[in-house]
C-alpha positions as CSV (number, residue, x, y, z in Angstrom):
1,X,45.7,-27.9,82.8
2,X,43.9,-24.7,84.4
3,X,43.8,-21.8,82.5
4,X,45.1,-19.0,84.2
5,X,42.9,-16.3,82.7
6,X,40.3,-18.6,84.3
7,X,38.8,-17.6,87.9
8,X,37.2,-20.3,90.3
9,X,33.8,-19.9,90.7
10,X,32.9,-21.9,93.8
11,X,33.6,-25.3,95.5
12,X,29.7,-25.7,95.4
13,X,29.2,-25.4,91.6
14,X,31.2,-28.3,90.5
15,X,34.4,-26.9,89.8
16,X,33.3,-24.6,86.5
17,X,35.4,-21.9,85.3
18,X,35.2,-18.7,83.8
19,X,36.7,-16.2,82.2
20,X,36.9,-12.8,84.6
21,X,37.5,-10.0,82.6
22,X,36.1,-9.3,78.7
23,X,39.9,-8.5,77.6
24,X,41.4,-11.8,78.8
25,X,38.4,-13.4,76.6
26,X,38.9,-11.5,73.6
27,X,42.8,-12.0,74.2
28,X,42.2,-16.2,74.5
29,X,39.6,-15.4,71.8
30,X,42.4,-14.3,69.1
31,X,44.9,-17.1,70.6
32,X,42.8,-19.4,69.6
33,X,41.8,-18.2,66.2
34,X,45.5,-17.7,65.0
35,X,46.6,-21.3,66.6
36,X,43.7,-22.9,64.9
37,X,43.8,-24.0,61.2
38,X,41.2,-23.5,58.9
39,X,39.2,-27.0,58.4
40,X,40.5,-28.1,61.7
41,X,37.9,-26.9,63.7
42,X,34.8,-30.0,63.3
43,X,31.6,-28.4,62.6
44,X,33.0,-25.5,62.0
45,X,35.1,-25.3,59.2
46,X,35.5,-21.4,58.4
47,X,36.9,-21.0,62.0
48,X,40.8,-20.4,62.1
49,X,43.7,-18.7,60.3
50,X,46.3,-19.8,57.4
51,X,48.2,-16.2,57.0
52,X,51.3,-19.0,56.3
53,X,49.5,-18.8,52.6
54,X,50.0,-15.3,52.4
55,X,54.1,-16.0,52.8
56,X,53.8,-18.4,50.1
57,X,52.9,-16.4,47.6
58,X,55.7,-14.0,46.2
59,X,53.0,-11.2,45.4
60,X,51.5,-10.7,48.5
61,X,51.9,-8.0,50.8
62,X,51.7,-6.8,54.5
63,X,48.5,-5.1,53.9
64,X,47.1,-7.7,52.3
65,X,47.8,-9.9,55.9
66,X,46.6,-6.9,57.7
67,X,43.5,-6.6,56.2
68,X,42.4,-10.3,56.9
69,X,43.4,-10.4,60.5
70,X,40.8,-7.1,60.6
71,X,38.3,-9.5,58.9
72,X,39.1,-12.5,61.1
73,X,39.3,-10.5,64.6
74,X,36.0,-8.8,63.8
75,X,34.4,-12.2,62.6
76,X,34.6,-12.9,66.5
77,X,31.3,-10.4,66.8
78,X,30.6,-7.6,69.1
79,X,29.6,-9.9,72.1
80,X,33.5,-10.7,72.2
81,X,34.8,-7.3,71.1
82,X,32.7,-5.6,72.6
83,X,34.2,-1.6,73.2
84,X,37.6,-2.3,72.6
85,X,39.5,-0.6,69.5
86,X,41.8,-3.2,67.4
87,X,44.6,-1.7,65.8
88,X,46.9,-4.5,63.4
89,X,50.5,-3.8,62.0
90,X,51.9,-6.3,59.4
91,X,55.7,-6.6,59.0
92,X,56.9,-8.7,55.9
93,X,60.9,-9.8,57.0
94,X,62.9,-11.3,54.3
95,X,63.7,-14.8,55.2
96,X,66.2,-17.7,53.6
97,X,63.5,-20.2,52.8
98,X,60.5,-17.9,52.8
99,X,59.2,-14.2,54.5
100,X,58.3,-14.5,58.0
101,X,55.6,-11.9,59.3
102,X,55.3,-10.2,62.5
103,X,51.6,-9.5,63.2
104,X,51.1,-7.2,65.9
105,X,47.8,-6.2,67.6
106,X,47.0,-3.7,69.7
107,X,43.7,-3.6,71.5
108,X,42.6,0.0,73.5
109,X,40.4,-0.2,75.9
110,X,38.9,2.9,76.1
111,X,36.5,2.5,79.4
112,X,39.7,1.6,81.8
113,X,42.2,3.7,78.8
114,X,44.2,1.2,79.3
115,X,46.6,-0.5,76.1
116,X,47.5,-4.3,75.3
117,X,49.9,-5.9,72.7
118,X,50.1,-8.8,71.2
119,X,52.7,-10.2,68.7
120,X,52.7,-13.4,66.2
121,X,55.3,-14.7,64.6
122,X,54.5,-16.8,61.1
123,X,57.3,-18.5,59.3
């Protein structure tokens, strides 16, 4: 399977990829930290999410979700975030067997000014 934030380098360097553009890796970069579990990561066992804890728990709130997908994003370092500005909105929904939450980021970039949005859906 070929990425398609991936770009072909050359037929001469044995078929390597890359990633083009810094906002398509920090983009993959939170992809992959909210589809990855904590402990499922060999090695590396602090890398991940598990926000579904937060909907467990009848006394959390959205800030309290907020405020750890702040920690998490900016755990990916400057090298991936470089100048871009990460805005995150939390919405608790009521559901039948538990809350769902809508997590929505927002990354500006301000050197192009140009906006992307991202939403996750937790049940």
């Amino acid at each position: 399977m070929v990425d398609f934030n991936l770009d072909y380098i050359s037929e001469s360097n044995n078929n390597n990829f890359q990633l083009s553009n810094k906002v398509d890796i920090l983009l993959q970069s939170i992809n992959l930290l909210f589809e990855t579990s904590k402990d499922e990561l060999f090695g590396n066992t602090e890398y991940g999410t598990n926000y579904e804890v937060f909907l467990d728990d009848l006394k959390a709130n959205s800030d309290q979700i907020t405020n750890q997908v702040y920690k998490d994003i900016y755990s990916l370092g400057s090298d991936i975030l470089g100048n871009y500005k990460v805005n995150v909105n939390t919405i608790l929904l009521q559901g039948t067997e538990r809350d769902i939450a809508l997590i929505e980021i927002d990354i500006y970039d301000p050197i192009n000014k140009e906006n992307y949005n991202k939403i996750y859906r937790l049940e």
